[in-house]
C-alpha positions as CSV (number, residue, x, y, z in Angstrom):
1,X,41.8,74.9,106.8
2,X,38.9,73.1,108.9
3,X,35.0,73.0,108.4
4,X,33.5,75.7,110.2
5,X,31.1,73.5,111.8
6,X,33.6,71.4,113.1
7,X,34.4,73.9,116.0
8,X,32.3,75.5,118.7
9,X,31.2,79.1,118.4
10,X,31.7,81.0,121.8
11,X,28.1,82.1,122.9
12,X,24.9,82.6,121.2
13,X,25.5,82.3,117.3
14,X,24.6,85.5,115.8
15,X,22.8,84.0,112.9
16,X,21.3,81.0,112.1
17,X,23.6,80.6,108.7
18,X,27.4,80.3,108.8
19,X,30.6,80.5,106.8
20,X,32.0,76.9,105.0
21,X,35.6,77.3,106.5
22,X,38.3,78.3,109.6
23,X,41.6,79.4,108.6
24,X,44.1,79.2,110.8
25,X,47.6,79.2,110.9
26,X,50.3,77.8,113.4
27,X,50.8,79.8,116.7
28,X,47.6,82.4,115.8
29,X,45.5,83.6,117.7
30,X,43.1,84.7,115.1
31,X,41.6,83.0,112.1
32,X,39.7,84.0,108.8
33,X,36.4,82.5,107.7
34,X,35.2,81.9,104.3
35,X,32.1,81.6,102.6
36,X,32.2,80.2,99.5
37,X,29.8,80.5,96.6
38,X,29.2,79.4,93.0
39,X,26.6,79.1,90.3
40,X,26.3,78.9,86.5
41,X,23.4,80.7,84.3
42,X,22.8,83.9,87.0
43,X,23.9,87.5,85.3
44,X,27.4,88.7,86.0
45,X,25.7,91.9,88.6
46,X,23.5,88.8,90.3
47,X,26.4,86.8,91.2
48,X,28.1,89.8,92.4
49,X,25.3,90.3,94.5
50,X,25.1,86.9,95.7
51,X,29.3,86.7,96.9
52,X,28.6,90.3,98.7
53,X,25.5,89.1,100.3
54,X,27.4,85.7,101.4
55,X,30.1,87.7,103.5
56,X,27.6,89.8,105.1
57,X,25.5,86.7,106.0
58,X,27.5,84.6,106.7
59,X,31.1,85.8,107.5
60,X,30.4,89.3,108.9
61,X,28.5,88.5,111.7
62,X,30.7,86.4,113.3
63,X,34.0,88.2,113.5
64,X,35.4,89.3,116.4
65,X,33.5,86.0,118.0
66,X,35.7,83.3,119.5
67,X,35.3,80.2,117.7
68,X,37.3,76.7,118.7
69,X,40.1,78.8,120.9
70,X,40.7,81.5,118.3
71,X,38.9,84.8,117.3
72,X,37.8,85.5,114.1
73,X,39.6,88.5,112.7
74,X,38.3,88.7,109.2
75,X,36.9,86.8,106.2
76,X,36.3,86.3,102.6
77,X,33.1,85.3,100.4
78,X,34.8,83.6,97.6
79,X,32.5,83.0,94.7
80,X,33.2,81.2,91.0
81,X,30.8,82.6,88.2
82,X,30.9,80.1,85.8
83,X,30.6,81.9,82.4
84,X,30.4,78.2,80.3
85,X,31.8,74.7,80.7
86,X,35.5,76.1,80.4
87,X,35.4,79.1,81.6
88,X,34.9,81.0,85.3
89,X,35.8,83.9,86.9
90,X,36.5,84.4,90.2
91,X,35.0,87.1,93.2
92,X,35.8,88.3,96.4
93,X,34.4,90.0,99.0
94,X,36.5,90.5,102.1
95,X,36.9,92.0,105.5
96,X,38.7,95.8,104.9
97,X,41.3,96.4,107.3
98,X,45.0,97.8,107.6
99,X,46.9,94.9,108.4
100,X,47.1,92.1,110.7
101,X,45.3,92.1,114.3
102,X,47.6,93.1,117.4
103,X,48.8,90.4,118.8
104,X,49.2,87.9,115.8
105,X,52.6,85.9,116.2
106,X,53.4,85.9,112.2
107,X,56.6,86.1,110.1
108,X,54.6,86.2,107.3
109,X,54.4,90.1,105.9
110,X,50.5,91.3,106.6
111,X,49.9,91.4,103.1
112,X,51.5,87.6,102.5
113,X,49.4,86.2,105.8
114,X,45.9,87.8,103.6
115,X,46.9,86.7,100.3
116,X,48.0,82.9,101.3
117,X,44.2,83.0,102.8
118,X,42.6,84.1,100.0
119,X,44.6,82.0,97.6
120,X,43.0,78.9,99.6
121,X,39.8,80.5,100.0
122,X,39.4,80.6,96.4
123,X,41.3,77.2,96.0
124,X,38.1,75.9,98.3
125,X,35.5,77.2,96.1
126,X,37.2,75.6,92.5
């Protein structure tokens, strides 16, 4: 897990706004980004808003775009709604696809390699 600004995006940046984090594990040729995202006082269908908006922003429009010497294959907007003090709940909006890209070198199971991501996406956010 790496600052996204801390590699180069490949070409003209789609956007002027970009996702907090790189994902990447050992040997991949793909990464995941995530956005993350959280507030306290905004209404539970505002927040939702806000996380959905966040991967479309900010996560969507760079996939499939090469950044440091991998592609970005899909992403997350990870976003704790803090109900009070001691209590938050956690959302997630995320790339929809069918398993992992061709040509990832894993021995991870596809649904292990996007749960380990999310679990540290949402790790980044807390």
């Amino acid at each position: 897990m790496d600052h996204f600004e801390n590699h180069e995006v490949h070409g003209k940046r789609p956007t002027t706004r970009s996702p907090d984090y790189v994902f990447s594990r050992s040997g991949d040729m793909f990464v995941a980004l995530a956005e993350s995202k959280a507030t306290k006082g905004a209404s539970r269908a505002a927040f939702t808003k806000t996380v959905r908006e966040g991967y479309k922003e900010q996560v969507e429009p760079y996939l499939g775009r090469k950044i440091g010497s991998w592609v970005a294959s899909h992403g997350y907007a990870v976003g704790s709604w803090m109900k009070s003090v001691k209590k938050a709940e956690i959302f997630i909006d995320h790339t929809a696809h069918d398993g992992l890209p061709p040509g990832t070198r894993t021995t991870a199971p596809p649904n292990a390699l996007i749960q380990e991501t999310c679990c540290l996406a949402a790790i980044a956010v807390c």
